[in-house]
Every structure is written in C-alpha cells, then in structure tokens.
C-alpha positions in Angstrom: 0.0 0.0 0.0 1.5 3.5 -0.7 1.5 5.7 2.1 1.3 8.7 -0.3 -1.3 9.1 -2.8 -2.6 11.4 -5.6 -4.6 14.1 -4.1 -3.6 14.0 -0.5 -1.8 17.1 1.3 1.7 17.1 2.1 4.1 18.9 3.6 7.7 19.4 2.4 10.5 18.0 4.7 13.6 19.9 2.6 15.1 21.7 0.3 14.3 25.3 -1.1 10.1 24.8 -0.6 10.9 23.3 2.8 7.7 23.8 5.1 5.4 24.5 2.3 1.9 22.4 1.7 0.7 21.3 -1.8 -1.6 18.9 -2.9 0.1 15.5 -5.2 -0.9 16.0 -8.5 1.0 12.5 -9.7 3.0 10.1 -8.6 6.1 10.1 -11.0 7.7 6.2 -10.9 8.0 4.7 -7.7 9.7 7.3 -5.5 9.1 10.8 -7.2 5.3 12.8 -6.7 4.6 16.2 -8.4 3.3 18.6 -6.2 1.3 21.9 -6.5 2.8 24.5 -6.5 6.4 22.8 -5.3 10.0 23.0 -7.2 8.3 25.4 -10.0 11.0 26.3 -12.4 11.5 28.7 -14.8 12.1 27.1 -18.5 12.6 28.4 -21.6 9.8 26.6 -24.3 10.6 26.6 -27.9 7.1 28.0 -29.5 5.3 25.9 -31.9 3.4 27.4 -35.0 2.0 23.7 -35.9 0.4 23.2 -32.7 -0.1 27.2 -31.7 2.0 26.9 -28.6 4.1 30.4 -28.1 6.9 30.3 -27.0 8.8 32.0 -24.1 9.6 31.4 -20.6 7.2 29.0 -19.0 6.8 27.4 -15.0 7.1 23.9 -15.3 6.6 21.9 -12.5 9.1 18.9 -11.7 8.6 16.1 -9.8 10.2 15.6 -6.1 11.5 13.1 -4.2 9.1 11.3 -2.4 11.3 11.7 0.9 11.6 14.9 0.9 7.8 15.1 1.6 5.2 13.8 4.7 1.6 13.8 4.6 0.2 16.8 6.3 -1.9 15.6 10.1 -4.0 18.6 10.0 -5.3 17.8 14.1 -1.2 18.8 14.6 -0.2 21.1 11.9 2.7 19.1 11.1 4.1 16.5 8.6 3.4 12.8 9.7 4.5 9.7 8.9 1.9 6.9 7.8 0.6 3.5 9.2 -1.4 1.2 7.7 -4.0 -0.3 10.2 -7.1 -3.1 9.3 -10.7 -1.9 9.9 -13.9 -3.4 9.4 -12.1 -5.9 7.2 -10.2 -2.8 5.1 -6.9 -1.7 5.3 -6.3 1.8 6.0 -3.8 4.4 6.6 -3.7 5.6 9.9 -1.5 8.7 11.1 1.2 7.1 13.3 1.3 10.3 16.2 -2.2 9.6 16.6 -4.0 7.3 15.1 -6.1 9.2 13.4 -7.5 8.1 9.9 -6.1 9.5 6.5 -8.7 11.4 4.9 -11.2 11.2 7.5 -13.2 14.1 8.1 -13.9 15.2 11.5 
C-alpha cells in the first residue's frame, strides 16, 4: 500500500520549498510525486506554429522526491508519517502520532 497518494496534502521536509503544503498531482515512478505548486521552475519553451504553442519562458513543475515530503496531520499542523492499520475488514492508513485516519473528516 502506498503511504502517499494522488490528491492527498503534504508537507515538504527539505530543500528550497521546505515547510510549504501542496496537494500531489501525480506520482512520478515509484519514489518521485509532483506537487502543487512545489519546485516550480522557470524554463525556456521553444514555441510551436503547428500546434499554436508560443513560446517564451514557462513554469514547469518537476517532480520531487518522495522523501523529501510527509503527509500533512491537519489535528497537529505538522508532517506525519503513515501506518497502515485493518478496519472493518479494510486496510487503512492511519497517522502514526495519533491514530487518526487519513482522509477522515472530523
């Protein structure tokens, strides 16, 4: 089971976005997410008269590693790392500083 998913919030652990929250847009491989938002670079796009595509210089966002982000406990306001816990006969992924349920509204 993956601990992080598309669409759920997360938090980022390092680097030059460190402390910021974005939501996973994809999961990029196995151990790379994209999130929104996070490592936005400025590139420089080749414009495209076929396809009507200008071109110019674009934010693109690139993928991060996947430990360099936690899933965002929003009872603590923190990063959290993830459990995964059997209930009523399904797993699920449990916050491990509380116990609380991923994705389970309050």
């Amino acid at each position: 089971m993956q601990n992080i998913r598309k669409g759920d919030e997360v938090i980022v652990l390092s680097g030059r976005d460190r402390s910021r929250r974005g939501t996973v847009l994809a999961r990029v491989g196995a151990d790379h997410v994209l999130v929104e938002g996070i490592n936005v670079v400025k590139k420089h796009a080749k414009g495209n008269p076929m396809a009507g595509t200008p071109g110019g210089i674009v934010d693109k966002t690139l993928p991060i590693h996947i430990s360099n982000v936690a899933l965002y406990n929003p009872e603590t306001g923190k990063g959290d790392r993830v459990g995964v816990k059997v209930v009523d006969g399904a797993k699920v992924r449990i916050f491990r500083s509380n116990g609380a349920v991923v994705g389970a509204k309050a």
